[in-house]
Structures are given as C-alpha cells and as structure tokens.
C-alpha positions in Angstrom: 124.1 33.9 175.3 127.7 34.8 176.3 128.6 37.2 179.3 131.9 38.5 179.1 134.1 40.9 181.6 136.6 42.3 179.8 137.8 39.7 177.5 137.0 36.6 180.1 133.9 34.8 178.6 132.7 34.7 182.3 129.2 32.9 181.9 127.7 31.2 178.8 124.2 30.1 178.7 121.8 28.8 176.1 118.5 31.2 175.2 115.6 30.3 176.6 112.5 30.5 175.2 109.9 33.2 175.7 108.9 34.1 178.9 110.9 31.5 180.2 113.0 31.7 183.3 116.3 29.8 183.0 117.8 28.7 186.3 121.1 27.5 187.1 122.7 26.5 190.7 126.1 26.9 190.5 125.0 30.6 189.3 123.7 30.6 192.4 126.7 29.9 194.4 127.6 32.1 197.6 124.0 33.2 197.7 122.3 32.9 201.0 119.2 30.4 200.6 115.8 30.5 202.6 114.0 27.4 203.5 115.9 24.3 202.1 113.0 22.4 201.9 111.1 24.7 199.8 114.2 26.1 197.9 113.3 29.1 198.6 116.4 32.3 198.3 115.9 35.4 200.8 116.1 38.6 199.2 119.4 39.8 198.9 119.5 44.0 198.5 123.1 45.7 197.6 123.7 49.2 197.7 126.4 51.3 196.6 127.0 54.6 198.1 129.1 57.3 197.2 132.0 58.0 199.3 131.8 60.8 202.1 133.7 63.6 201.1 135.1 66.6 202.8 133.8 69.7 201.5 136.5 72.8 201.5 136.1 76.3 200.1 138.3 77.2 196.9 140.1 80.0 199.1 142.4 76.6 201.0 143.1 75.2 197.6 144.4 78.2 196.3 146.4 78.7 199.9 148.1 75.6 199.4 148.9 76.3 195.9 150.8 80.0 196.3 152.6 78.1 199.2 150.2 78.7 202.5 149.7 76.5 205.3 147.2 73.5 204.9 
C-alpha cells in the first residue's frame, strides 16, 4: 500500500492480512504516549472548526460598490 500527497509517495506499507492490525513506530512519531511501561497512547481528538465570520447585510456591500462609506 502506497500513500501519496500530491505526487510525494509519503508512506509505503505492505498489506496486512485480514483483520490484522499493522503497527509501525516511527508512524507514530510526535504522538503523545500513555504509560511507557504498558505502551499504552492517550487519545488524541483534533477538531477543525470553521472560521468565525462577520455577518453583514447586502445593503453595505452594495454601499461600498456605488462608492459609499464602509
């Protein structure tokens, strides 16, 4: 299996069998780790929000664009 971003090959991994969980450290790199002693990893959420946005009627728009103030 190949993973690619763009057109840099950026991970390359053979397929495991069925059912079969593959696991490789240096994909693991960077990732905070539990317990060291039981290799356990702590559960790592991201979330992407959209950006806050100012919400302006159409009547300033079309101010701006016959020449109005701001």
């Amino acid at each position: 299996m190949e993973i690619f971003h763009g057109a840099d090959r950026i991970a390359q991994d053979d397929r495991a069998a069925r059912h079969r969980v593959v696991t490789h450290a240096e994909h693991h790199h960077g990732i905070p780790l539990g317990s060291q002693s039981r290799g356990d990893k702590i559960l790592v959420r991201l979330r992407e929000t959209a950006p806050v946005v100012e919400a302006r009627p159409l009547a300033a728009y079309d101010a701006v664009a016959i020449g109005g103030s701001r």
